[in-house]
Residue, then its C-alpha position, 0 to 999 in steps of 0.5 A: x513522508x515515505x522517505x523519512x519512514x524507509x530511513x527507519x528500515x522498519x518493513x511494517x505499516x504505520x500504525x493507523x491514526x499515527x499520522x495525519x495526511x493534512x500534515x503532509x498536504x494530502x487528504x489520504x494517504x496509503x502505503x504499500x509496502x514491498x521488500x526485494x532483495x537480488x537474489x529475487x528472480x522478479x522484475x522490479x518494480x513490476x511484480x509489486x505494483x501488479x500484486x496491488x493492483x491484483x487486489x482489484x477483485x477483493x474490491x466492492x465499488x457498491x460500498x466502496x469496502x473489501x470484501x470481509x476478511x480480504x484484504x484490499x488497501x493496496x488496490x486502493x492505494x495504487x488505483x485512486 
């Protein structure tokens, strides 16, 4: 799935409800997203997994929801 959406080289998420994680075998999935290029002076593929997983403190585990206007999918994208 990721594979045939990097094919597109459309760097943006899928629209949510346009596809179905059953169909590809999974309960959920997420996507994480993150355009690098040779000139970036960053360890790749350090620096973007790090920047997820730093979204850890936008994350309410009482409710299991972001903190409101945070921004918190790729946190749970890589966490769970």
């Amino acid at each position: 799935m990721a594979q045939e959406w990097a094919d597109r080289c459309v760097y943006e998420h899928r629209g949510i409800g346009s596809y179905s994680p059953q169909d590809y075998g999974f309960p959920s999935i997420g996507e994480c997203i993150w355009a690098w290029s040779k000139f970036d002076d960053q360890t790749f593929p350090d620096v973007p997994i790090q920047m997820w997983y730093d979204e850890v403190k936008d994350y309410d585990y009482n409710s299991g929801t972001c903190a409101p206007g945070a921004v918190c999918g790729h946190y749970t994208t890589v966490s769970t």
